[in-house]
N, C-alpha and C positions, 0 to 999 in steps of 0.2 A: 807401408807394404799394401798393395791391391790387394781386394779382397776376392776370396777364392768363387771365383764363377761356375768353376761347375761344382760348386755345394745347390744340393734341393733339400729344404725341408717336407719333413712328410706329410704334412700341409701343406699343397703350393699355396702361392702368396694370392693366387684368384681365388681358390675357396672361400667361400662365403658360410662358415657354420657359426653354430651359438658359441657365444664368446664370454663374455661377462656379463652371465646372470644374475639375476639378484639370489637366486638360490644356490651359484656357485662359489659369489662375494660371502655370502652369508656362513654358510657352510665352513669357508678357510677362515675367515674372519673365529668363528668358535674354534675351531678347531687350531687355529693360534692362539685362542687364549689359552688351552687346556695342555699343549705342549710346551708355550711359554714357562706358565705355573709350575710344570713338572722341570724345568732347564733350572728354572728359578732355586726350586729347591735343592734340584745339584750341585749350582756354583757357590751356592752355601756352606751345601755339606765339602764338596772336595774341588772348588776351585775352577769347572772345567763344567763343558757340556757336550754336546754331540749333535749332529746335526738333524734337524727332524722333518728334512723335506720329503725323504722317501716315505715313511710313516704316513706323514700325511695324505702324501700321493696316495697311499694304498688305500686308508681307511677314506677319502675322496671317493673313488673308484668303487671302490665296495656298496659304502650307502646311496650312492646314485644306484647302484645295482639293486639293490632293494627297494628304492623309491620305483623303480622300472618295475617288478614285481606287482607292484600294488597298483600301478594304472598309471604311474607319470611317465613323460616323455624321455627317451632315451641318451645319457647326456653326450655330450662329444669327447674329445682328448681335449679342445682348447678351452671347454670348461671345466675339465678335472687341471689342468694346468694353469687355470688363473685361482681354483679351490686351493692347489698347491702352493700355489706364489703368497696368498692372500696368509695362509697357514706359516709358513715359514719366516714372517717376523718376529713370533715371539719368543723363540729361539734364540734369536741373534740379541735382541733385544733385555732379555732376559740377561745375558751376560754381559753386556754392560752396565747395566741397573747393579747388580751383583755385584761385580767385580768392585766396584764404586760406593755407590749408595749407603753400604755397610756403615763404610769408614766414618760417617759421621756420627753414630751414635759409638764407633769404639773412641772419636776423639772429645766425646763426652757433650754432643749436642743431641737431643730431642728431634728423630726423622719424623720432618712434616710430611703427609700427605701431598699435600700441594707441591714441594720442593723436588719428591719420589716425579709424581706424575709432570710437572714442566720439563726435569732433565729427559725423563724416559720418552718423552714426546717429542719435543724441542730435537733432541740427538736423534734418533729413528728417523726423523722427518728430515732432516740437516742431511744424514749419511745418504740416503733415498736419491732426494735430489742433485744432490753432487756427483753422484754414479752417475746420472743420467748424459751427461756429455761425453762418459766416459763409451757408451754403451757400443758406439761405430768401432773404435779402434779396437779394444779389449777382446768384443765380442764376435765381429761380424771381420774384422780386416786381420787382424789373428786368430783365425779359429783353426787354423793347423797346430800352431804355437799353445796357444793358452786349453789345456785339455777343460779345466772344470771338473775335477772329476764325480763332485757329489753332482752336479748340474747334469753332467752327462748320464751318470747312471739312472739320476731319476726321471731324463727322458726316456730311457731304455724301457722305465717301469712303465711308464706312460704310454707307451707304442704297445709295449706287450698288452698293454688289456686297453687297445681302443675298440671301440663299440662296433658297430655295423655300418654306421652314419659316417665314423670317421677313416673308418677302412675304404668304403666306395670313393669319400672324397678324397685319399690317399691313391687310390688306387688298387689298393691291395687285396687278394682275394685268400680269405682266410675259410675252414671247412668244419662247422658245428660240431664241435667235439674236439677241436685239435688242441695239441701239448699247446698253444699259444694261450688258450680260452679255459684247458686245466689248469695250466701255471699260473693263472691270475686268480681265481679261483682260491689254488693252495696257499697264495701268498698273504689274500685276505684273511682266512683261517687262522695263520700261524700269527700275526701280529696282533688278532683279536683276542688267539688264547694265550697270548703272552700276556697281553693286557688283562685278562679274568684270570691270568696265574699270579702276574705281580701285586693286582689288589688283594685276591686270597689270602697268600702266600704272607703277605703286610697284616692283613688283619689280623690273622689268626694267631700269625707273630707276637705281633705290636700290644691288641686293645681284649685280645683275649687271653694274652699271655699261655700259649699252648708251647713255647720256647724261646727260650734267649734270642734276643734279636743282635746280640753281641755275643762273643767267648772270648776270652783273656787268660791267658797263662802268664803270668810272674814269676821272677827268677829270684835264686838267695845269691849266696856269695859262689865265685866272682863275679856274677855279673849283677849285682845289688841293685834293687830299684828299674832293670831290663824288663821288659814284656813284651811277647807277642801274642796278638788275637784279630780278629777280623769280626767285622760287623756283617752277617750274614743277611744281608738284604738282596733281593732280585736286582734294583736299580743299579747298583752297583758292579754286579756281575756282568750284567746288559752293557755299560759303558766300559768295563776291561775288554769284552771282545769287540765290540767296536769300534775304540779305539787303537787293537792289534797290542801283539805280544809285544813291542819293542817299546813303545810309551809308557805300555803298564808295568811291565820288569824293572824300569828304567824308575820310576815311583815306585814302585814297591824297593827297589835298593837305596833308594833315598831317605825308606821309612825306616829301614835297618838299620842304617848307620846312625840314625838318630835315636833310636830304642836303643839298640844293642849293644852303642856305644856309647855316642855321645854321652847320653843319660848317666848310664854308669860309672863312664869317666868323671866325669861332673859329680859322682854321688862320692868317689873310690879318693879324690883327690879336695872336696872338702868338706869327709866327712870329720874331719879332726879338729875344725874349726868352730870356735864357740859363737863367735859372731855374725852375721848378715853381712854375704856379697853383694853388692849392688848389680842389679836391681832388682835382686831377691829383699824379702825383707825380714827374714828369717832362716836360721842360719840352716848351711847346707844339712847337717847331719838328721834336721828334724824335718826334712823335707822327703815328700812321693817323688814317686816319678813323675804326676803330674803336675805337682811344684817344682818339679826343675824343668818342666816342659814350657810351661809358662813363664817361667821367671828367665831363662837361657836361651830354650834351644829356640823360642818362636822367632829371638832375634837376631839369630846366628840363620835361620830359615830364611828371613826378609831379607839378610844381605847377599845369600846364594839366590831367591827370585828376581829381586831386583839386577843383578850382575847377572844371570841368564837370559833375560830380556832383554837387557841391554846389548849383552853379546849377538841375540840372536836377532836384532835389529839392527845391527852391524852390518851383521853378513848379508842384508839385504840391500846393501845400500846401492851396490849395484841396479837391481832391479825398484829401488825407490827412484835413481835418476832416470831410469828407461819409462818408469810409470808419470812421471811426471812430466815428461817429454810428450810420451802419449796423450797422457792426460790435455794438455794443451792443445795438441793438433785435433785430438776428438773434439773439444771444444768449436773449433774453426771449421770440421767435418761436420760435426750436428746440427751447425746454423748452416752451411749450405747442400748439405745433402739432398739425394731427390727422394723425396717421400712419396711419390706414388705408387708405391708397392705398397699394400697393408700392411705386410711382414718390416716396413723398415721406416715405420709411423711414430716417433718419439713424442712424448711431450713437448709441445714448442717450446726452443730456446727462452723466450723470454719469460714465461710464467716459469722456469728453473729458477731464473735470475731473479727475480721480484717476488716469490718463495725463500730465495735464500732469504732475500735482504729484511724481509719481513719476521722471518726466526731468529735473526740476529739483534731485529728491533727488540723482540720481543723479548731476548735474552737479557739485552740492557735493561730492561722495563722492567724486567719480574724482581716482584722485593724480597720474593721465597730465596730467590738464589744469591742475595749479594753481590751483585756485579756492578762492576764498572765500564769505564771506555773501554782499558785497557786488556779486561778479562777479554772483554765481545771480541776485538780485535786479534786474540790469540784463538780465540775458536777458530772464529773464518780463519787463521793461516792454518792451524795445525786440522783442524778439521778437514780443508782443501787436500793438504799435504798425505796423512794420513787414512782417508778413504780413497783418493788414487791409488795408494800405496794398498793396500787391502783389495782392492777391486782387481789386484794384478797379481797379487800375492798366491788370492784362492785362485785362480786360472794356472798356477803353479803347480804349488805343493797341496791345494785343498785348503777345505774351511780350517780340519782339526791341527793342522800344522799353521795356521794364518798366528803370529805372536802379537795380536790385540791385548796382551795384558800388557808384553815389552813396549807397544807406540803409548799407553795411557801413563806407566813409567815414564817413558820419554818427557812428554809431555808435564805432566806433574813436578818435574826435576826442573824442568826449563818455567815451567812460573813461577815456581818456588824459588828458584832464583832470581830469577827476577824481580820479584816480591822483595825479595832483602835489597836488591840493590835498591830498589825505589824507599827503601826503611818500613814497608807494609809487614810486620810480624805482628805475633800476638794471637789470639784464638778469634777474632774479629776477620781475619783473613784465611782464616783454614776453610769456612763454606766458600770462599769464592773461588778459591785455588782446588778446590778439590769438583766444585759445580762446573771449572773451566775442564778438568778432565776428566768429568765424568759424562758431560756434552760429545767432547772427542770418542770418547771411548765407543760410544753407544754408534756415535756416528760412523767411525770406522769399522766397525762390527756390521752393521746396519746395511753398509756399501758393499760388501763381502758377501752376506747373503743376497743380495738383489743383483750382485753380478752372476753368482750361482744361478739364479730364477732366471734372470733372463737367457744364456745358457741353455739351459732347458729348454725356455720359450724358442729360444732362435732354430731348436734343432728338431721342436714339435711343427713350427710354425705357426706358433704364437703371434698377434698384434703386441708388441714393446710397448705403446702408450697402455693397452688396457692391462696388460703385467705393471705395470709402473701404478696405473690408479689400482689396482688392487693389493700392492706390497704397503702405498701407504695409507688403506684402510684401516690393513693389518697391522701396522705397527701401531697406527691412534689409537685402535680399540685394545691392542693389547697392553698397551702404556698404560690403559684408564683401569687395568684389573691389575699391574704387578706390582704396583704402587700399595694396595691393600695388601696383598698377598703375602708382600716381604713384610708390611706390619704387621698382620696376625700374626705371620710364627715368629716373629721378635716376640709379639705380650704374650703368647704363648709358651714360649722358654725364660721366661723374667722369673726372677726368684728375687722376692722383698725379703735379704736377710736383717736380720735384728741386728741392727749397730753395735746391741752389747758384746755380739761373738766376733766382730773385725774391727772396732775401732770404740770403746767402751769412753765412756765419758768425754766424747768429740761435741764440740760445740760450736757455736759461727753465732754471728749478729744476726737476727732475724728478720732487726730491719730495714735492711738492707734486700733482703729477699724479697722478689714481683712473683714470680712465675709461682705458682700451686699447680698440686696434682695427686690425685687418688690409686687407690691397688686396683689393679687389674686381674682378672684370672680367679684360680680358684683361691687364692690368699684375701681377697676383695670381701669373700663371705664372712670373713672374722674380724676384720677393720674396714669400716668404710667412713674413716676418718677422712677429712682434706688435710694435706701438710701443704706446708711450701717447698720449694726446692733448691736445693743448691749443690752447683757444679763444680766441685773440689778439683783441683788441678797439679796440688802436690800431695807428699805423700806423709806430713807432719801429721802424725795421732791416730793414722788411718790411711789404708789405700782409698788413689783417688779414684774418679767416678763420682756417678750421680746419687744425692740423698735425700731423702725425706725428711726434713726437720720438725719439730714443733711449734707452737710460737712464741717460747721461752727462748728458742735457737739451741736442743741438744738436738742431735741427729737418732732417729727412731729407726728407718732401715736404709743400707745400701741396695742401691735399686740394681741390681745385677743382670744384665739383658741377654735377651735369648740369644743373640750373635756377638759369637766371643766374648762371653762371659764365661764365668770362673768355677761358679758356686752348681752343683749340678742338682741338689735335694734340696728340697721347700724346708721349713722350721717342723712340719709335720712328718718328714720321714719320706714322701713320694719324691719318686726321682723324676728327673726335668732333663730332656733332651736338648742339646746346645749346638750352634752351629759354630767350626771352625770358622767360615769364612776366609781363606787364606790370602787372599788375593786383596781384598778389602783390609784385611789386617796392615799388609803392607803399606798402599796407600797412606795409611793412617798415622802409618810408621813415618813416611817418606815427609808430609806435610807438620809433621810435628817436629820433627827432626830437624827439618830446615829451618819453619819460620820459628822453631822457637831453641832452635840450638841444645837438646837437650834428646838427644840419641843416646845410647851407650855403642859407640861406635867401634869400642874392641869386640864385640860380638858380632855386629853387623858384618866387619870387617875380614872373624871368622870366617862369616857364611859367602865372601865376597871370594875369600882364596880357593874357599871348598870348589865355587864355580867356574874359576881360574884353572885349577888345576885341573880337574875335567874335563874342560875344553882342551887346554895342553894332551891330552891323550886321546882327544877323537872322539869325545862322547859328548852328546849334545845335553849342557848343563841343565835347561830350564824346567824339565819334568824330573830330573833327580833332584834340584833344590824343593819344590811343590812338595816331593816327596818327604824330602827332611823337614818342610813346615808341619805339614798332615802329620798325625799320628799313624802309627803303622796297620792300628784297625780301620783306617778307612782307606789304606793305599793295598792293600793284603787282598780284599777281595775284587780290587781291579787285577790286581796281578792273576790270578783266580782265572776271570774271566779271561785275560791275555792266554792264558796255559790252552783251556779250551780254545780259542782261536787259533790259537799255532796247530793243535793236535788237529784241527780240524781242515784247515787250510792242506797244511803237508801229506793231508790222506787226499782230499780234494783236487789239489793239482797234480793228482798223479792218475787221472781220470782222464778217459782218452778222450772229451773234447775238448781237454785243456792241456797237454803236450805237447798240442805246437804253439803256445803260444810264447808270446817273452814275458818279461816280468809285469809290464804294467799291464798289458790288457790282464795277464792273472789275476792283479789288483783289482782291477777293473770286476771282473768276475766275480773274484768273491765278496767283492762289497756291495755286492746285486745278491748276494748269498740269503737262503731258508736262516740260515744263523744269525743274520744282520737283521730281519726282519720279528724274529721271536726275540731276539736281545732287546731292540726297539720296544716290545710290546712289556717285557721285564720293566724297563725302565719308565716308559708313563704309566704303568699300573701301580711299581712298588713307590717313588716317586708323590702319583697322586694319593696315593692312599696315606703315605706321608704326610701330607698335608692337612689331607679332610682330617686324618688321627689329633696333629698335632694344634689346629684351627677349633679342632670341640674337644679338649683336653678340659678346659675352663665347664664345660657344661657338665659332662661325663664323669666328673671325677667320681661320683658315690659310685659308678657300676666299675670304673678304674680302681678303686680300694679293694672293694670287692672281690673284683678277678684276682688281683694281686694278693689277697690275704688267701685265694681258693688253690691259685699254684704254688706259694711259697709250703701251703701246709700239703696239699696230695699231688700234684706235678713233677716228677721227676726232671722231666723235659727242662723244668724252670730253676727247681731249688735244689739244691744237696751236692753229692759230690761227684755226680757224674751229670748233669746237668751241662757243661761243655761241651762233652762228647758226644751225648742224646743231643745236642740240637744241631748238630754236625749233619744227623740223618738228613731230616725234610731240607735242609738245604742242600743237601748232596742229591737228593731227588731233581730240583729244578737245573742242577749243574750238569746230572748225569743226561738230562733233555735237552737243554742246549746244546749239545756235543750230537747227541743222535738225531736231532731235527736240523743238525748245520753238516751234517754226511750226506753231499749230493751224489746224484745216483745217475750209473754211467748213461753215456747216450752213442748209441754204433752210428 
């Protein structure tokens, strides 16, 4: 298809402004790593992230405005739009890392640093470049077709608050004081004090214990072992209306049927039983609800995500052949297109190609990852395969519907088979199978946000090449900080339990044991013993997982780690925050499952029909399975946040400059929304503050005992029997402002 000639960006392609500055590189560069960090710790907690190119767009925008304040030069739109592009890797990035990464300490390997940071680099840098051929066709030759809509929007932000510099070289004549110059203005405002609400809001929560940062109701009979509660955090609430009422309801009934049912059922139907179901290891009747969570419904969960993802990679398959078609003809467009417009300036073809080929060296090479010919080889197809596939996806349906956890599924299934047929099983093959799709994964993710950017760029009038060197600043530098990140809060949430309470007189050969290792965290102050270690894999005398032995060979603790781990309280009585991780669970599931044949497959197989049946009625399975993996306290106050976005939208579009519109510019509109923008600021504030909390948990603990010995005994808010309720308040404060700062206000 020709590409539309009478499109103008509002940049023409002769303007000559500041482009990529070192202080605009610099700028998104930080500001990718600090939204990275907070994504990170999302797809931790609940699987999923949200997009954080407008955010940054704004908080861009905003501090150039204040750097202008103080005596510096005034920036332009194409340097808040490369500050944007540069910002918006570690987002993407983040959930690959996540989604992946996990998996290898839940399948009982030790996550190197070095292993974190080659995938996260290697994949970013792989997705990046591979977009790049795509960028004529996708971007420029369908741009009636492919909307973009987070791209789009955060051009719209971009235009609304260009400067004076960027207006004259637009053309455009704007009048000091006008709704263009307030609107931008109010928008910095609101996602600043989102952000000083959510850090608050967390602290005061979290590390001063002023209130329950959780509330839980439990049920008797008949619904034995049932519970609902919700984790009342900002971050959370910011990503239910974000991601709109139908995703979040859609999870939240997923967390129901797994609470309110499943559970029960499971409790109602073996509680008569004296023995241990497999692959419980103790019998049903003496089990919580969080022992049948764990022992049942997580893998009844993995076989409704993985069969969601799969389904819903399916129904792409149409637009995988159409992206892959393109994909090639872009290919053949971007070596001979004419670049003498600025505006349509790519990276030369051949530094794409000799970039690839060089990441792929590299992947063969690295010894952190395990790989072979054969692994490298599946990169490059499915990686090629799967970021056309992405790059065409979001010009669709958007990033937050893009099913990047379904193509890493894909993927993962397809070497895993592989694997067996070549005879490669055994735990020697799980990092390479799982480094081959955690590569893809990041890559395909990677592609998605940089077709986003550029998007954007093509409709600011952006230069493509300096968007392109500023996306992959962004993902290098953000790779080099998520790679720690996701470590601290893993030795962060680790709980060294005493052997004698889960596996009492376990023993092993000692000398056979190489690897040694010490207590980390606040456990570390009362043993600073070296043990050796050993990586149990069945479940004779003891659950498996990793343990600290002596050098007699009894086992002294189970090393229990902060993502999806088990054990929530220290030997000392303080409780320990745990990451679900759901999505890494799976992985973990799927690679173990295969190369070593030892799934319990009637559960899985549950969770397979659960999303079978779903789809047979029109309901799109993959956010209701999520939902039945999560616990309903962390799907509850997404839904939460959906409720608010529907009340808010349904008063909103009924506002006379939105009447005549159809449904998707509506779309359109309120995803530019005062409510999208304080949600945003909810989720990096509560988010980050999460982390700093949980990263000096190890340093802090005397003023952590403290606080908690001062609310358990005179805090209402915290201890006693109304203690649920009371902390219902301050969080019904930030929900009842969300709602009023997301009611726009009519315009004649």
């Amino acid at each position: 298809m020709p590409p539309d000639s009478s499109f103008k960006p509002y940049i023409p392609a002769h303007a000559q402004l500041a482009e990529m500055t070192p202080r605009a590189l610099i700028m998104g560069v930080i500001l990718g790593m600090i939204f990275g960090a907070s994504s990170l710790y999302l797809v931790l907690k609940v699987g999923l992230t949200v997009s954080a190119s407008i955010p940054v767009a704004v908080i861009a925008i905003t501090l150039f405005g204040v750097a202008k304040q103080l005596g510096a030069r005034e920036s332009t739109i194409l340097e808040n739009s490369i500050a944007q592009t540069a910002g918006s890797a570690g987002e993407s990035l983040a959930f690959g890392l996540g989604v992946t990464m996990p998996a290898i300490l839940i399948l009982g390997f030790d996550l190197e640093i070095s292993r974190v940071l080659l995938v996260g680099v290697l994949g970013g840098l792989l997705g990046i470049l591979m977009m790049i051929p795509l960028r004529r066709t996708l971007i420029v030759d369908q741009h009636r077709e492919l909307k973009y809509p987070e791209g789009t929007a955060c051009a719209e932000v971009l235009k609304a608050a260009a400067t004076d510099v960027s207006r004259d070289a637009a053309g455009e004549v704007r009048i000091a004081g006008s709704d263009a110059v307030r609107i931008a203005k109010r928008r910095a405002l609101l996602i600043f004090g989102g952000f000083g609400i959510g850090i608050l809001y967390k602290t005061l929560s979290v590390s001063f214990k002023g209130w329950r940062d959780t509330v839980n109701f439990e049920f008797g009979a008949p619904l034995k072992t049932g519970s609902i509660g919700a984790e009342i955090s900002p971050e959370l609430v910011g990503v239910g209306y974000i991601i709109g009422p139908r995703i979040a309801f859609t999870m939240a009934a997923g967390g129901v049927l797994a609470s309110l049912m499943l559970v029960p059922m499971i409790k109602f139907f073996g509680e008569l039983a004296s023995t241990p179901l497999s692959p419980g290891t103790i019998p049903i009747r003496d089990m919580t609800g969080d022992d049948i969570r764990s022992a049942y419904i997580l893998y009844i969960g993995a076989g409704a995500v993985a069969t969601g993802g799969l389904i819903s990679l399916a129904r792409s398959l149409p637009t995988i052949w159409n992206g892959l078609r393109g994909g090639l003809a872009g290919m053949k467009n971007g070596s001979s297109a004419d670049a003498s417009l600025r505006t349509d300036r790519d990276i030369p073809m051949k530094w794409v190609v000799i970039g690839c080929l060089a990441i792929v060296a590299v992947i063969s090479l690295a010894a952190p990852l395990h790989m072979n010919v054969l692994g490298a080889v599946l990169i490059l197809v499915f990686g090629f395969l799967f970021a056309t596939v992405s790059s065409r996806l979001v010009g669709e349906i958007g990033s937050s519907s893009n099913p990047i956890s379904g193509m890493a599924v894909a993927t993962l299934l397809f070497t895993c088979l592989i694997f067996l047929l070549m005879g490669w099983t055994g735990g020697q093959y799980y990092v390479t199978a799982l480094s081959v799709g955690a590569i893809v994964c990041i890559a395909a993710s990677n592609a998605g946000t940089t077709s986003q950017d550029l998007k954007t760029g093509y409709l600011v009038g952006s230069t493509p090449r300096m968007q392109q060197y500023a996306i992959l600043c962004g993902a290098f530098a953000s790779a080099l900080i998520l790679g720690p990140v996701l470590l601290k809060l893993n030795d962060a949430g680790t709980v060294y339990v005493p052997a004698a309470q889960v596996a009492p007189g376990l023993t092993v050969d000692a000398s056979k044991l190489t690897d040694t290792g010490t207590l980390h965290g606040p456990q570390a102050d009362t043993d600073k013993n070296t043990y050796k270690v050993w990586h149990k894999t069945d479940t004779v005398g003891g659950p498996a997982g990793k343990y600290f032995v002596d050098n007699a060979g009894k086992a002294v603790y189970l090393v229990d780690p902060g993502i999806n781990g088990h054990h929530k309280t220290r030997p000392d009585g303080t409780e320990v925050k745990k990451y679900d991780a759901p999505k890494a669970v799976l992985m973990s599931y799927i690679i173990k499952g295969i190369l070593d044949r030892e799934l319990p497959w009637t559960l899985v197989l549950f969770g397979v029909m659960i999303a079978i049946v779903l789809e047979m009625a029109g309901i799109a399975s993959l956010a209701f399975s999520v939902g039945v993996y999560l616990p309903l306290v962390a799907t509850l106050p997404i839904a939460i946040g959906g409720t608010v976005r529907w009340l808010a939208d349904r008063r909103n579009n009924k506002l006379p400059q939105n009447v005549g519109l159809n449904e998707e510019e509506r779309q359109a509109a309120n995803d530019r929304s005062s409510g999208v923008l304080l949600a945003s600021g909810y989720i990096a504030g509560g988010a980050l503050a999460g982390i700093i909390i949980a990263i000096t948990a190890g340093v802090l603990t005397d003023f952590d005992a403290a606080a908690a010995r001062w609310a358990e005994a005179y805090n209402p808010f915290f201890a006693g029997d109304s203690a649920n309720v009371l902390s219902m308040l301050p969080y019904a404060v930030i929900v009842a402002l969300l709602f009023w700062v997301a009611r726009e206000k009519p315009v004649k």
